[in-house]
C-alpha positions as CSV (number, residue, x, y, z in Angstrom):
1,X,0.0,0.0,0.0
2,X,1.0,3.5,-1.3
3,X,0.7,6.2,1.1
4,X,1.7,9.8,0.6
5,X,1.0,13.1,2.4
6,X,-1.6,15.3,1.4
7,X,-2.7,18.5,1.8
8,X,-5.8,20.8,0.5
9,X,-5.2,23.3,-1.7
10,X,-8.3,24.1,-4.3
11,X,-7.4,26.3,-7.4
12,X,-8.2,29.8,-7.3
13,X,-10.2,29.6,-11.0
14,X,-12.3,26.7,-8.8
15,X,-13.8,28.7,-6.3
16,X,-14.2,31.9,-8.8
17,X,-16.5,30.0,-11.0
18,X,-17.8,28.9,-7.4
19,X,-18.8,32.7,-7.1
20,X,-19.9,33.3,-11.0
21,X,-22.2,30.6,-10.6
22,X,-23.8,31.4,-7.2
23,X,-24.3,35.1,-9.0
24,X,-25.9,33.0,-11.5
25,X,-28.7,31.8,-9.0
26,X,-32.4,31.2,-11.0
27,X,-34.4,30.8,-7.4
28,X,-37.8,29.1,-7.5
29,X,-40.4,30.3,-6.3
30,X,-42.4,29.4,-3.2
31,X,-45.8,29.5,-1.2
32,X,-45.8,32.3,1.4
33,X,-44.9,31.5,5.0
34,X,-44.2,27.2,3.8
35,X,-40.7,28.0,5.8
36,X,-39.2,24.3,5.5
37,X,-42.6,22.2,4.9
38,X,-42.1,22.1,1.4
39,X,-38.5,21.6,1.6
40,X,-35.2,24.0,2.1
41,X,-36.1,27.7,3.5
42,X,-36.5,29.9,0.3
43,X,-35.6,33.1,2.4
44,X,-32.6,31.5,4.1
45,X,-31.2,29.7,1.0
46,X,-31.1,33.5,-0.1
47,X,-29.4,34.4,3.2
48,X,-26.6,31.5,3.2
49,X,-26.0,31.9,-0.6
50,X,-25.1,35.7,-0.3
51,X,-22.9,34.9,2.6
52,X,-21.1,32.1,0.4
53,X,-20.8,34.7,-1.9
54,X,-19.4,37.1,-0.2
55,X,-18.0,36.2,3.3
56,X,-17.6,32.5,3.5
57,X,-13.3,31.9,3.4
58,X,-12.9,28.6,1.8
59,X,-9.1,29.0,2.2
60,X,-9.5,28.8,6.3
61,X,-11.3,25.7,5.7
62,X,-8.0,24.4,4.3
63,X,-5.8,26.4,6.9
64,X,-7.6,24.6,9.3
65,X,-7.3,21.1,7.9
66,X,-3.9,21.3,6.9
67,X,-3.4,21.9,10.4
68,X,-3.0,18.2,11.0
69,X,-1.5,16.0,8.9
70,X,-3.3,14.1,5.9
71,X,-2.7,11.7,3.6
72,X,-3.8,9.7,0.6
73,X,-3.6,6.2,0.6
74,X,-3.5,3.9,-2.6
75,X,-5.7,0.8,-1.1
76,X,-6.0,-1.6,-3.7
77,X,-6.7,1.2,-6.4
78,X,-8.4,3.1,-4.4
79,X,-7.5,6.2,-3.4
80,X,-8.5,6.8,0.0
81,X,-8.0,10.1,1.9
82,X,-7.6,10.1,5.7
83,X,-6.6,11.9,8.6
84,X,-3.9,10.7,11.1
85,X,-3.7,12.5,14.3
86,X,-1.5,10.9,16.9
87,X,-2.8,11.0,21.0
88,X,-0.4,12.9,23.3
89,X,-1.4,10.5,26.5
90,X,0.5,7.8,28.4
91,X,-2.0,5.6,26.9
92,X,-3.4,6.2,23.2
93,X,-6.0,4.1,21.6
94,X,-6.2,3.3,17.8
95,X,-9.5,4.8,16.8
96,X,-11.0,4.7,13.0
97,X,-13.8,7.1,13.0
98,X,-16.4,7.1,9.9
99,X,-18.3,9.5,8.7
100,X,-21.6,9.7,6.5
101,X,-23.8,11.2,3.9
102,X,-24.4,14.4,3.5
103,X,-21.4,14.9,6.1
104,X,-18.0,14.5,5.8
105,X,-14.5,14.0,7.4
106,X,-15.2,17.8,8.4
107,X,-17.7,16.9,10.6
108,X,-15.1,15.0,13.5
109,X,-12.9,17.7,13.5
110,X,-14.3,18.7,16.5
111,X,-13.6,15.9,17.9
112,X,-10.0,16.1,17.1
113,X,-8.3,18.3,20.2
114,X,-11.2,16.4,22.6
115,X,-9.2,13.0,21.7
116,X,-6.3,13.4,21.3
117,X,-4.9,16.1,24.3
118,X,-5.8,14.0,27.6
119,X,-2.4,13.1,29.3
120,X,-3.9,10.3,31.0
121,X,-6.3,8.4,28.2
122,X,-5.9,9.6,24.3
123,X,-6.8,8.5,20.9
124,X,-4.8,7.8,18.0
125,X,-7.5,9.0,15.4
126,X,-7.6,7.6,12.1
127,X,-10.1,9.8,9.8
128,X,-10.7,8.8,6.5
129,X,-13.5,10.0,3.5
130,X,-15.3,7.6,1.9
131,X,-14.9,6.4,-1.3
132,X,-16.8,8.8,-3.7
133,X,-16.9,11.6,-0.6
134,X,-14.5,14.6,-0.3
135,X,-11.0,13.8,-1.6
136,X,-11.0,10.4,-1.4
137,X,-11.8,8.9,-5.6
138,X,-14.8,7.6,-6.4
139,X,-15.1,3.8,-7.1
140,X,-16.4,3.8,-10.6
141,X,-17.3,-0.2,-11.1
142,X,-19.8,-1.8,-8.8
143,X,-19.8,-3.4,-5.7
144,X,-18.3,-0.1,-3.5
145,X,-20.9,-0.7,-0.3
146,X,-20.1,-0.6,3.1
147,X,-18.6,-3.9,3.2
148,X,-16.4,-3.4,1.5
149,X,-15.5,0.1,2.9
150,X,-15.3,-2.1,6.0
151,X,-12.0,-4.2,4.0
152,X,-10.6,-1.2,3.3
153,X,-10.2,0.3,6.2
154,X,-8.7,-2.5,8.1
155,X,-6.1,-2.9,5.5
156,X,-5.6,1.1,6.3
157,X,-5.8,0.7,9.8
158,X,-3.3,-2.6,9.7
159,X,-0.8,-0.8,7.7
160,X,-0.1,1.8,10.2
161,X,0.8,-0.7,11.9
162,X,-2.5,-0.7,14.4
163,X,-3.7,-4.5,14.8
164,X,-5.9,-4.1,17.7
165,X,-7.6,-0.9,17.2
166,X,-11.4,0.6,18.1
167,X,-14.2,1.7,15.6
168,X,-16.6,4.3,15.6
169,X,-19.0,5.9,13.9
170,X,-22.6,7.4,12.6
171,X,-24.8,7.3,9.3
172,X,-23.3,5.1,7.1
173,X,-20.1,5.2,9.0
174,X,-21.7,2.9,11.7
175,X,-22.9,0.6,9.1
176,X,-19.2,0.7,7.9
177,X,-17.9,0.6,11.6
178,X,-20.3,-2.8,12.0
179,X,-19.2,-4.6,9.3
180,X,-15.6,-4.0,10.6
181,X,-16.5,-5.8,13.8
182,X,-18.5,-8.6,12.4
183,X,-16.0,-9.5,9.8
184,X,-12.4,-8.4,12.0
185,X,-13.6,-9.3,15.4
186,X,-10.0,-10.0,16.7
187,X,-8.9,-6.9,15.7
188,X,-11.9,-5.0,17.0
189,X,-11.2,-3.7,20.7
190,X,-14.7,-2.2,20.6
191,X,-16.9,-0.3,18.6
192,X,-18.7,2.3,19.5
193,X,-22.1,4.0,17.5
194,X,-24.6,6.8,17.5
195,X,-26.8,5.3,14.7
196,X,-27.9,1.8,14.1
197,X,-27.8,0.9,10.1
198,X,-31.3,2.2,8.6
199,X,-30.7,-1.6,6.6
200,X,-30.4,-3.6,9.9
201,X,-32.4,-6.8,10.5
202,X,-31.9,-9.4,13.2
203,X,-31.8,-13.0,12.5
204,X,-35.0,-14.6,14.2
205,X,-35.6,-18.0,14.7
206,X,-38.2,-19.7,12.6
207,X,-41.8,-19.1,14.5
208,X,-40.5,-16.2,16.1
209,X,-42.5,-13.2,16.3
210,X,-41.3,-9.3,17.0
211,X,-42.4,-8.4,19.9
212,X,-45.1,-4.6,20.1
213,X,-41.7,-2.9,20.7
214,X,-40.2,-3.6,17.6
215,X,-43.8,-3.2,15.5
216,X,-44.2,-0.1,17.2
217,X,-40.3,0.9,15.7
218,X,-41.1,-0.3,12.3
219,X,-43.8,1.8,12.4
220,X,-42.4,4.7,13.3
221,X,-39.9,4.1,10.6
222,X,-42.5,3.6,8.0
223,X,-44.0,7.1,9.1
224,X,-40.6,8.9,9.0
225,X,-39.8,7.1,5.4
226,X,-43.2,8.5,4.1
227,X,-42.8,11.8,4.9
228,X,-38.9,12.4,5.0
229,X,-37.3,9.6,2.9
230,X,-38.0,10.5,-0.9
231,X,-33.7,11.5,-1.5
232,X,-33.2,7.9,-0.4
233,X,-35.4,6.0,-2.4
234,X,-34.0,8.4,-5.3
235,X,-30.2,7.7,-4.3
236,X,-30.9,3.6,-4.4
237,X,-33.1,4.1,-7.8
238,X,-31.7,7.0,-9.7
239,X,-29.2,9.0,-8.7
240,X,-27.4,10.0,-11.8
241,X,-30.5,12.0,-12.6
242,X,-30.8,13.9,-9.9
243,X,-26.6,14.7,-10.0
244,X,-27.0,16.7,-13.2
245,X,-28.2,19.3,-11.5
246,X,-26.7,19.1,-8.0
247,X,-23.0,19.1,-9.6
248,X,-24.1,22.2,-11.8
249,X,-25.5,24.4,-9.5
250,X,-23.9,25.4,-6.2
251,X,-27.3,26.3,-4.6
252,X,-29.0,23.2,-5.8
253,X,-26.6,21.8,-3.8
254,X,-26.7,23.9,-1.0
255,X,-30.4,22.9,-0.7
256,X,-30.6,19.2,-0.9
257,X,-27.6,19.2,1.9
258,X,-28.8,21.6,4.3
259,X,-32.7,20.4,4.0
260,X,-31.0,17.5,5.8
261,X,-28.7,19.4,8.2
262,X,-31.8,21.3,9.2
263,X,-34.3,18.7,9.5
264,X,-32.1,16.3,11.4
265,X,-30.6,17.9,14.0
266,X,-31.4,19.6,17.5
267,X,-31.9,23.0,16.4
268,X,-35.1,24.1,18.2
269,X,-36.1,25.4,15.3
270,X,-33.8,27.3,13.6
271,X,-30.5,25.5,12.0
272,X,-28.3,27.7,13.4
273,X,-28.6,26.6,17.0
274,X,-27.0,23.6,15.8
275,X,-24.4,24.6,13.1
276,X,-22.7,28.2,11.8
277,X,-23.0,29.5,8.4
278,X,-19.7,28.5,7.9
279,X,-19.5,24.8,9.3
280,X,-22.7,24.1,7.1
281,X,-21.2,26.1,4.0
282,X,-17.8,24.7,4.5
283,X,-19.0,20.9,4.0
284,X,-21.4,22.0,1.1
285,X,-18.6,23.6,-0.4
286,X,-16.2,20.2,0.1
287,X,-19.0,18.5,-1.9
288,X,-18.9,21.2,-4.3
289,X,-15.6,21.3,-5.5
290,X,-14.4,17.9,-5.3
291,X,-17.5,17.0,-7.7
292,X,-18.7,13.9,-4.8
293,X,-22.6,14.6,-5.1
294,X,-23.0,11.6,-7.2
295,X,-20.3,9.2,-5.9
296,X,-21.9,10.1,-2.2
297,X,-25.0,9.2,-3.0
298,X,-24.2,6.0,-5.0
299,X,-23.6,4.4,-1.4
300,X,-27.4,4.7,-1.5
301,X,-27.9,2.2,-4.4
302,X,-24.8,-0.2,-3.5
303,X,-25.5,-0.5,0.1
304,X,-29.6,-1.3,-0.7
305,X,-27.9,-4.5,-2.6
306,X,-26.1,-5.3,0.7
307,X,-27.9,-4.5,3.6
308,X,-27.0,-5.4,6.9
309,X,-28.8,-8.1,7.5
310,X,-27.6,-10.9,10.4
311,X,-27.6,-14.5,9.4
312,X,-28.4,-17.4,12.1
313,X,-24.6,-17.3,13.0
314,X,-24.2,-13.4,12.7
315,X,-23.8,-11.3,15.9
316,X,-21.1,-8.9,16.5
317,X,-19.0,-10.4,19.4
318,X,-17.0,-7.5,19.9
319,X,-18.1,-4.7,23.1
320,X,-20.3,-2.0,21.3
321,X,-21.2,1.1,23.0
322,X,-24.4,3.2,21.4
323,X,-24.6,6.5,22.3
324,X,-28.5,7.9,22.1
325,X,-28.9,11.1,20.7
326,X,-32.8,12.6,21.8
327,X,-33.3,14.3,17.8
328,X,-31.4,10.9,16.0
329,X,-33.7,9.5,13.4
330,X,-35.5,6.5,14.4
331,X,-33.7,3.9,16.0
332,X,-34.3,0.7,16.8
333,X,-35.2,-0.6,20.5
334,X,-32.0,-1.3,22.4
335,X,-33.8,-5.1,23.3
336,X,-33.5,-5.4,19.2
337,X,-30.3,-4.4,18.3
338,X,-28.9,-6.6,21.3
339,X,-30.3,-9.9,19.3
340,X,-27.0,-9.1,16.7
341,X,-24.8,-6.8,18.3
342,X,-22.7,-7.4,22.1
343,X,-24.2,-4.3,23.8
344,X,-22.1,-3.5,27.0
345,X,-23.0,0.4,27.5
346,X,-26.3,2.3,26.4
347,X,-26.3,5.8,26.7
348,X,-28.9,8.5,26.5
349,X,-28.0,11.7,25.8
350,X,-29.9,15.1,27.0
351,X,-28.9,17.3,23.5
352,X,-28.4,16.5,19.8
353,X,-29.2,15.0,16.9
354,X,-27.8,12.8,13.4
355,X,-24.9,15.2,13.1
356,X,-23.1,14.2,16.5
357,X,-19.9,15.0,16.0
358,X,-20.7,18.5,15.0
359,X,-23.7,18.9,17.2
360,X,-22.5,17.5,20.5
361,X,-18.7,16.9,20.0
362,X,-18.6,17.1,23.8
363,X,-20.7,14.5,25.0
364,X,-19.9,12.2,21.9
365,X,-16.0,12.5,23.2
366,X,-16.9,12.1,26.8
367,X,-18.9,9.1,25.8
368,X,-16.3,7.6,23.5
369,X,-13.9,7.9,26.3
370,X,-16.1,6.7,29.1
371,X,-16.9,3.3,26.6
372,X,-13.3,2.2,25.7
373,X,-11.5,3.0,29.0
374,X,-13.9,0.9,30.6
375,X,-12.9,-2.2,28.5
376,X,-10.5,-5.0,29.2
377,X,-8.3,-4.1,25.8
378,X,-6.0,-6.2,24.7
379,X,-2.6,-6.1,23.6
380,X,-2.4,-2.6,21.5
């Protein structure tokens, strides 16, 4: 495996026809006072876009993640990027943390000093994009699901020389993060999650029934699919159409990303109780010029060919920690998810939502912390 440093650096002419083109806006129109019900705010779409245009600094984006080192790795052809940040305490824990759609590595940056800093219990963080998301490449044959993400990584995470290491992560990065641990479980040391895989099924036995608890889920997930789920069933059916005009206009963009930032975190309301202008614009803008909208949302239509669904013999053996978050989409009762997964710690939080790591970076740390120096680890 090929690995060389990297570090972000986006051509000027890039980000001026970035400008040209949000000049360029045609804006839709709306039905007075709809707000979000109809889909992404008209009026603040307006507002964000003229601050893209005229305040947001792209280049302290890169200032900010060139601040630690990065590097592209050559896994089998694919080109992956990732983060390495090394743990300053006596004892440091390899730690692969994944991210998911519409986020990005940008999102666990956060995280970063909160990890890495204690002199007593530290991380060495592993951060990598996704095929198809931010700089990583995109896979362009089939067959790139989280799976096989899950192969990748520990190939990544072996190379570095880490063959005991932990695994965490949200969206399709804990659907990633679980297939690590139910195909590597002697590497595992624990994983930890603040999703459960939207594709997750238990194995039951034959003439077993789900119990009300689990009915009363799917339900719930059936009602939340109705209403907010029409950008999945288009990213497993037909996402090329859809990229066309996501990857030609900026704002187009803009909107199908932050509909989801808005409507899925603990903002009380208004999305900027939960995020700035420029943490929302500068992952919007990732997307943007690295040309990902399509390879992200492939995932969609590879993963819906591999769901992760547990076998008689499946269960992930490894110690898993979830980590509750009160505005998370729906997620499974914890009775449920221990029929396939070793749950040792359940925690619900007081604050935040799908975006964790940005929302909450605090009590996702804390948590992270609390989960893997409580385990029996082995030989690191």
């Amino acid at each position: 495996m090929m690995i060389k440093p990297f570090s972000a650096n986006v051509p000027q002419q890039v980000l001026d026809d970035l400008k040209l083109r949000l000049s360029l806006t045609r804006w839709p129109d709306e039905i007075l006072g709809s707000n979000w019900n109809y889909g992404t705010d008209l009026s603040y779409m307006k507002e964000l876009v003229s601050y893209w245009q005229d305040t947001f600094d792209w280049r302290k984006v890169e200032n900010e993640i060139n601040a630690y080192p990065n590097f592209i790795a050559d896994i089998d052809g694919h080109q992956v990027h990732f983060m390495h940040i090394k743990g300053k305490g006596k004892h440091s824990v390899p730690l692969i943390i994944t991210h998911g759609w519409p986020g990005s590595f940008l999102e666990m940056m956060k995280l970063i000093p909160l990890l890495t800093t204690n002199p007593n219990y530290s991380f060495d963080l592993v951060i990598p994009s996704i095929p198809g998301f931010g700089f990583s490449g995109k896979a362009v044959h089939p067959g790139c699901n989280s799976e096989f993400i899950a192969d990748l990584w520990h190939q990544l995470m072996t190379t570095l020389g880490y063959k005991n290491y932990g695994a965490q992560g949200g969206d399709i990065g804990a659907g990633i993060s679980s297939w690590l641990s139910l195909k590597y479980p002697s590497n595992i040391i624990g994983l930890h999650l603040n999703y459960i895989s939207g594709s997750y099924k238990a194995y039951l036995k034959d003439g077993e029934q789900l119990t009300d608890e689990v009915v009363a889920f799917q339900q719930t997930g059936a009602d939340w699919s109705a209403k907010e789920g029409a950008y999945i069933h288009m990213q497993i059916t037909k996402p090329l159409t859809a990229a066309y005009g996501l990857n030609d206009s900026p704002a187009g963009l803009c909107a199908w990303i932050i509909e989801k930032f808005n409507g899925w975190s603990d903002n009380n309301g208004h999305i900027e109780n939960a995020f700035t202008k420029d943490e929302l614009l500068a992952n919007v803008t990732l997307y943007w010029i690295t040309q990902t909208i399509h390879s992200s949302m492939r995932i969609y239509n590879e993963n819906s060919k591999k769901p992760l669904v547990f076998g008689k013999d499946d269960f992930i053996k490894v110690p898993v920690g979830f980590i509750k978050f009160p505005k998370e989409l729906p997620t499974p009762p914890r009775a449920y998810v221990e029929k396939s997964f070793n749950i040792r710690h359940w925690a619900p939080m007081p604050a935040g939502g799908h975006f964790a790591a940005s929302e909450q970076p605090g009590l996702l740390a804390d948590d992270i912390i609390d989960f893997f120096s409580k385990l029996n680890e082995k030989q690191l």
